[in-house]
N, C-alpha and C positions, 0 to 999 in steps of 0.2 A: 159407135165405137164399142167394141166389146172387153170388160172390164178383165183384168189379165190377172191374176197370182205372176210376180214378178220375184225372181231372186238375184240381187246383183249381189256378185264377189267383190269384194275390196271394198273397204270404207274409207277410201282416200277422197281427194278434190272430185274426179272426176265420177265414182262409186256415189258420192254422196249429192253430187249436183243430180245427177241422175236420178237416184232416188228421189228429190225435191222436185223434177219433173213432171217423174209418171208419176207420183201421188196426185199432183195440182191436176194431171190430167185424168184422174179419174179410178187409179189400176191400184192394187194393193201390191206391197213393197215390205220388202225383209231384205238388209245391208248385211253381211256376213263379212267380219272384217279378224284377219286373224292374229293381231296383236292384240293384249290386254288390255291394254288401254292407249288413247289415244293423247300422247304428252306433246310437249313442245319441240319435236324432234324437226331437223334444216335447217335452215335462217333465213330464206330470204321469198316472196313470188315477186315477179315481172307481171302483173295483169297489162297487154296493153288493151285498148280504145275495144276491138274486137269480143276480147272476153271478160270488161266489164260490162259491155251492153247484152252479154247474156246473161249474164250475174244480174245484172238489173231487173231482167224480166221474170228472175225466179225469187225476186222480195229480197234480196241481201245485199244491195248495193249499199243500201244506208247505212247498214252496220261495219259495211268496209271503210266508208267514209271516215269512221271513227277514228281511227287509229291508223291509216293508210298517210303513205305520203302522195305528194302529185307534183313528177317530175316539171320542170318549167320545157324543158328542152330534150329532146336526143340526139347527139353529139358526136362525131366522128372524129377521132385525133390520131393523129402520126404517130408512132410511136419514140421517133427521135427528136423530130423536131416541134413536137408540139400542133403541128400545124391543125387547123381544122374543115375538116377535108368535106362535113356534110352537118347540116344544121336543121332543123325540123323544130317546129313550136309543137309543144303536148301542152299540158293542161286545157288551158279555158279553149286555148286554138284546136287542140283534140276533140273536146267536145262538142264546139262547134261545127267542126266537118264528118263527125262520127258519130256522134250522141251518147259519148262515153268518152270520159280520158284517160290515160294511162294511172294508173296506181301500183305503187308498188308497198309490200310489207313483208311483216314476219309470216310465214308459210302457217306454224298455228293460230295466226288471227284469222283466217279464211276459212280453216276446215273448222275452228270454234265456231264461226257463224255460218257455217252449212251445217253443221252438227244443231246448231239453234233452230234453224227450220226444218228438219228432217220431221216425218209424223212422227209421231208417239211413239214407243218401244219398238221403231225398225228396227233399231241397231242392233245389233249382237256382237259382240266382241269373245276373243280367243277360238274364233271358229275357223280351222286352217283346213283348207278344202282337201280329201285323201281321192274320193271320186267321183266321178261322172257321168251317169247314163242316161241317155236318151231314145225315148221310144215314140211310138207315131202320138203321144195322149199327152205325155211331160216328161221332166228331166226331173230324175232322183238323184240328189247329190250327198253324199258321207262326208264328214266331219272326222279329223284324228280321237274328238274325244266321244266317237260311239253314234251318234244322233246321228241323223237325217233328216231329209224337207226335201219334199216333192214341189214344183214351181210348172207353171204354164210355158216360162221364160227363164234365161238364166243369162244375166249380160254379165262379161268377163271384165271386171273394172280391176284388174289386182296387181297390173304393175308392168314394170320390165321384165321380169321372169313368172310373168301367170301360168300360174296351173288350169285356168281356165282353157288357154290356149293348147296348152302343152296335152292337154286331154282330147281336146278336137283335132289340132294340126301336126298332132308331132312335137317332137322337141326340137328349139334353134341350135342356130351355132351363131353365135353373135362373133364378131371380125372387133380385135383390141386394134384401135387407130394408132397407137403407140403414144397418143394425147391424155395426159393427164390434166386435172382442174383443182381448183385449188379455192377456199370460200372462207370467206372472216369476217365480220361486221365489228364496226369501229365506232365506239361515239366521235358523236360531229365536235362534241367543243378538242380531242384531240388534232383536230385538223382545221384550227379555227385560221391558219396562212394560206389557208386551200381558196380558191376560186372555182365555184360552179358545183358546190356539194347539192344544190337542189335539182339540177341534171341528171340525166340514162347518159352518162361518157363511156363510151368505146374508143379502147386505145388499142389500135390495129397495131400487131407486131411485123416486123421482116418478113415472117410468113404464114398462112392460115391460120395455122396451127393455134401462133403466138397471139396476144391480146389479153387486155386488161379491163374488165368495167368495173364500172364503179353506179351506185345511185342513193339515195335516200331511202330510209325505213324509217317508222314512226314518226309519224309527221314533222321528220327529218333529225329528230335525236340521234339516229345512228345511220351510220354510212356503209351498205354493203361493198363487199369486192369482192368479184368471180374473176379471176385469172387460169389461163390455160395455157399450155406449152408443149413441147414432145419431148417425148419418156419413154423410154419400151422397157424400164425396168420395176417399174410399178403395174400392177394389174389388179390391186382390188379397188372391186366394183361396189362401192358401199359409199353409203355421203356422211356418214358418221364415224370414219375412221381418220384420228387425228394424222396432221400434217404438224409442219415441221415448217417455222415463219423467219428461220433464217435462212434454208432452203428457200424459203418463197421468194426473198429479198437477192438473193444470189441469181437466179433464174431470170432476173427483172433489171441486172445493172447497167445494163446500156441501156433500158429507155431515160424517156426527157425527166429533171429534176421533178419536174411537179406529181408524175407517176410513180415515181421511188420514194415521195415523200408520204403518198398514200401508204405505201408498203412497211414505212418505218414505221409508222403505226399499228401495225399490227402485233399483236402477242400470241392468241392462237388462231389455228386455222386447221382447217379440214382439208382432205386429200381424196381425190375419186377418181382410177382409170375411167375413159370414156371409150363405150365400145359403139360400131353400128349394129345396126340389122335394115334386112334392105323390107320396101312395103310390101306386107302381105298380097296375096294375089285377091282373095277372097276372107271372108271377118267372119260368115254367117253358115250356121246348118239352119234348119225348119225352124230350131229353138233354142239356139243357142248364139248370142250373137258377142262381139267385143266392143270396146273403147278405149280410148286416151291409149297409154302406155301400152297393154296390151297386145295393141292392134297396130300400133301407130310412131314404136318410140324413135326420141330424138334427140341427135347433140342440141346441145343449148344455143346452139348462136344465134337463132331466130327468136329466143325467149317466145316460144311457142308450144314449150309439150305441155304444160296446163290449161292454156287457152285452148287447144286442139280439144283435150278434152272435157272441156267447158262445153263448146261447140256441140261436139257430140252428143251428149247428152240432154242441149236442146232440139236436135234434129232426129235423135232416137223417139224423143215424147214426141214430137209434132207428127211423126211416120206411124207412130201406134196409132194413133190418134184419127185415123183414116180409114175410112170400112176394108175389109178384102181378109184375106187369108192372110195367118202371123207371118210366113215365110215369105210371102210377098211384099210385106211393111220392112220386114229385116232388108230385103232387098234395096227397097226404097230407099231406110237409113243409110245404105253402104253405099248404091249408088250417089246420092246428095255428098257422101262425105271423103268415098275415098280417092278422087282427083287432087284435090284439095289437101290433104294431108301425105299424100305421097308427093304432089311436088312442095311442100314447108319440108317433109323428111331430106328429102333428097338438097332442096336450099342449103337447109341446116349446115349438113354434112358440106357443102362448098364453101361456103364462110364468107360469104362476096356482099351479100345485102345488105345494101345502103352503104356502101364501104365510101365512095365519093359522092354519089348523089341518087340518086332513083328514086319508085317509087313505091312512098309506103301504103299506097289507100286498097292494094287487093289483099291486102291482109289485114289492116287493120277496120277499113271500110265492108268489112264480111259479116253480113247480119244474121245469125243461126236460126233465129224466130222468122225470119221471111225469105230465106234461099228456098228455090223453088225443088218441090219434090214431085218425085213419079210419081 
């Protein structure tokens, strides 16, 4: 294997699992992340069974454990009548068919403990990428505040709207689904009348669109809820723009009592349009490749776009990791992963998985350390 200068963009989940990769496997790494610091910004991840078992292989499992809840069940419910339409055992029954179980938490207890095992001074923070250039030897990329770093490699981890991308392929045009979402966590002793707070509950609405989950954070002190419905009069795209939790309660009064009583709980909440984009055709130039978001973003419904690029970034390090030319490893990486995350994209966007019953094991049964590569 030939040791690489690597520069990945974004210090988020999947920016930083990456970087914990290709360090283990051998290649020097610089995170370029363009916020100042890195706080406790979202509330909530969805790890299921799949992208804990690559989190495990990169030494952070343990430290999730800490402070992680671990759903008993995930749950299908009507939205009027209650009914429970699809039932699935997770924890200990996850791990036993998967070798990982679902967990779920606060969003900065994950990136604190990938920020824990990154090497030594990767990181760099307030570095907001201005350009891009790539020649047949490396890629020189500019910074707003003056500097520069030349890289062997430059993998584009920086989000829904990467400048990574946007410098290779163009700029998108992302499609507003007219669906807005809606996010609150709740302490659990507020809902101490509730049944089934230690559950992943999907409460499927009338129609795609519409749906309510709920599940545990911190080894179940507090109760997340992700709500989504249709809006076309909202369009900012941001997860830190407050919402309005009687609005939320209004949007939700014909589901079943047990659903609205979730809701009466809440005091604030956050608001985010949700847009698509459809899968890229191709990820990779000779030296410049992508992940997670990036490459690959997606509605929530499959609580897949951080495992997606969890995934990634152990099938980036395994493909480097193999003699041949870099352009031909990139190749390897995108072939191994872009089947697979074009149709979770495309899922996403239909909102049908596991609605009455089917099957979870080719998603969650997906091993990123052993799917076989070119």
């Amino acid at each position: 294997m030939a040791e690489r200068d690597i520069a990945i963009i974004g210090g988020g989940i999947g920016g930083m699992a990456a970087a914990i990769a290709l360090d283990n496997a051998g290649h020097r790494v610089r995170v370029f992340e363009q916020a100042p610091g890195l706080g406790r910004v979202g509330a909530d991840i969805n790890l299921t069974p799949n992208a804990v078992r690559a989190l495990d292989g990169l030494g952070v499992g343990e430290e999730l454990r800490r402070t992680a809840a671990r759903p008993t069940h995930r749950l299908s419910r009507t939205w009027d009548t209650g009914e429970v339409t699809s039932r699935l055992e997770m924890s200990d029954a996850a791990e036993r068919a998967y070798g990982s179980p679902q967990l779920t938490m606060h969003r900065a207890d994950l990136l604190a403990a990938l920020q824990q095992a990154l090497p030594e001074g990767s990181l760099q923070l307030d570095k907001r990428l201005t350009s891009l250039t790539e020649d047949a030897d490396a890629v020189e990329l500019g910074f707003v505040d003056g500097t520069t770093h030349r890289a062997d490699l430059v993998v584009g981890a920086d989000g829904i709207h990467s400048a990574v991308r946007t410098a290779v392929h163009g700029q998108e045009h992302p499609e507003f689904t007219g669906v807005v979402a809606f996010r609150a966590v709740v302490p659990a002793e507020k809902l101490s009348d509730q049944a089934d707070l230690g559950t992943f509950t999907k409460w499927w609405g009338p129609d795609p669109q519409t749906q309510i989950v709920t599940f545990p954070l911190n080894r179940g002190e507090d109760v997340f809820i992700f709500a989504t419905a249709p809006q076309d009069s909202w369009l900012e795209e941001s997860w830190t723009t407050p919402g309005d939790s009687d609005e939320l309660r209004s949007m939700y009064a014909s589901f079943h009592p047990e659903a609205r009583r979730l809701l009466d709980a809440v005091d604030e909440v956050l608001k985010s349009a949700l847009y698509v984009r459809d899968p890229l055709p191709r990820w990779s130039t000779d030296r410049v490749t992508l992940l997670g978001d990036a490459c690959h973003p997606m509605m929530p419904f499959m609580a897949q776009g951080a495992g997606q690029a969890i995934e990634d970034a152990v099938v980036l390090a395994r493909a480097l990791a193999e003699p041949g030319e870099l352009a031909d490893r990139l190749r390897a990486y995108e072939e191994a992963r872009h089947d697979r995350t074009a149709t979770i994209q495309i899922g996403s966007r239909g909102n049908e998985w596991l609605k009455d019953s089917g099957d979870g094991d080719w998603v969650y049964g997906y091993d990123a350390w052993t799917t076989p590569l070119s």
